[in-house]
C-alpha positions as CSV (number, residue, x, y, z in Angstrom):
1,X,153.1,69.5,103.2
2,X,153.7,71.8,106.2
3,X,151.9,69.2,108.4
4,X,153.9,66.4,106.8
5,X,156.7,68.4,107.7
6,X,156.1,68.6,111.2
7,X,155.2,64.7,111.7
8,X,158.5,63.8,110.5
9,X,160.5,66.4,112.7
10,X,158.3,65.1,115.6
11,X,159.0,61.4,114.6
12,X,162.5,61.9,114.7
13,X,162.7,64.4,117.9
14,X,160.6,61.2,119.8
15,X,163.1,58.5,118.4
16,X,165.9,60.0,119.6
17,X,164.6,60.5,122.8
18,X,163.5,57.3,123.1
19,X,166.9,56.1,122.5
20,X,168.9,58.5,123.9
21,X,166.9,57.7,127.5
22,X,166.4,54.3,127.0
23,X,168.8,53.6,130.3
24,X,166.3,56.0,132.3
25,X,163.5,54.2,130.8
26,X,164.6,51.1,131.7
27,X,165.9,51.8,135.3
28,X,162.5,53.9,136.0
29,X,159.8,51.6,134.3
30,X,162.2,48.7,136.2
31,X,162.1,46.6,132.7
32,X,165.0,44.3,133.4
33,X,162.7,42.8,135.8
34,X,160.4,41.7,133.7
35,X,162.8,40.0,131.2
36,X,163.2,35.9,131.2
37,X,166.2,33.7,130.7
38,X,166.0,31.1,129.7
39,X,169.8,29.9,130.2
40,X,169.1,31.3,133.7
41,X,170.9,28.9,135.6
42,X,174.2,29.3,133.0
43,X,174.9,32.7,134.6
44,X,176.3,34.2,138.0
45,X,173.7,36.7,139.9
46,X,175.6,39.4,138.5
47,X,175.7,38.3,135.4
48,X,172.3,37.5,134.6
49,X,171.4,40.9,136.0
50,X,173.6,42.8,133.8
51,X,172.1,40.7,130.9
52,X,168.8,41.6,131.9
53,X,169.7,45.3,131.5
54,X,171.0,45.2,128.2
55,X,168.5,42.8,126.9
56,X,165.7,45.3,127.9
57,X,167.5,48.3,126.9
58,X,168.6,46.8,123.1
59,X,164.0,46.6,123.2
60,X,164.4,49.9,124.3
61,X,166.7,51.2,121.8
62,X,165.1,49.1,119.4
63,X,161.6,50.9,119.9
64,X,163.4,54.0,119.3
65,X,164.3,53.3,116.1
66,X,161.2,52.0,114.9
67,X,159.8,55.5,116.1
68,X,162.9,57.3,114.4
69,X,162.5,55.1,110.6
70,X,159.5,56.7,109.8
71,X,160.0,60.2,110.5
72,X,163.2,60.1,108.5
73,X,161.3,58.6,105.4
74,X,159.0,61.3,105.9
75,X,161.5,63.9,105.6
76,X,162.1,62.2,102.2
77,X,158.8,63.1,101.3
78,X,158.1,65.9,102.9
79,X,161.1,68.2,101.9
80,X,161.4,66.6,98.3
């Protein structure tokens, strides 16, 4: 149980992380520039920038919480 223990508290410790950085993530790995629009030529420059950033960080922070899910379900488990 002890290592069940541990999983989960990792789990969780990662997911936040990963959420809690996802704007470092994004502005380090440059993932805004790899998104596509396809309504591309509906926004301004500025606008389709700034909806490049939030598009790749709501992946980011959605990452995150498919790290976090399982570790809390584990703590479930583990400290039942």
């Amino acid at each position: 149980m002890t290592v069940l223990k541990i999983a989960a508290i990792l789990l969780i410790v990662i997911g936040a992380a990963v959420n809690y950085g996802a704007g470092y993530i994004v502005k380090r790995l440059s993932l805004s520039q790899r998104i596509t629009v396809k309504e591309a030529r509906e926004f301004t420059d500025e606008a389709l920038e700034e909806y490049k950033r939030m598009k790749a960080l709501s992946l980011v922070k959605l990452i995150g919480l498919f790290i976090f899910i399982p570790g809390v379900v584990l703590v479930f488990v583990a400290f039942r």
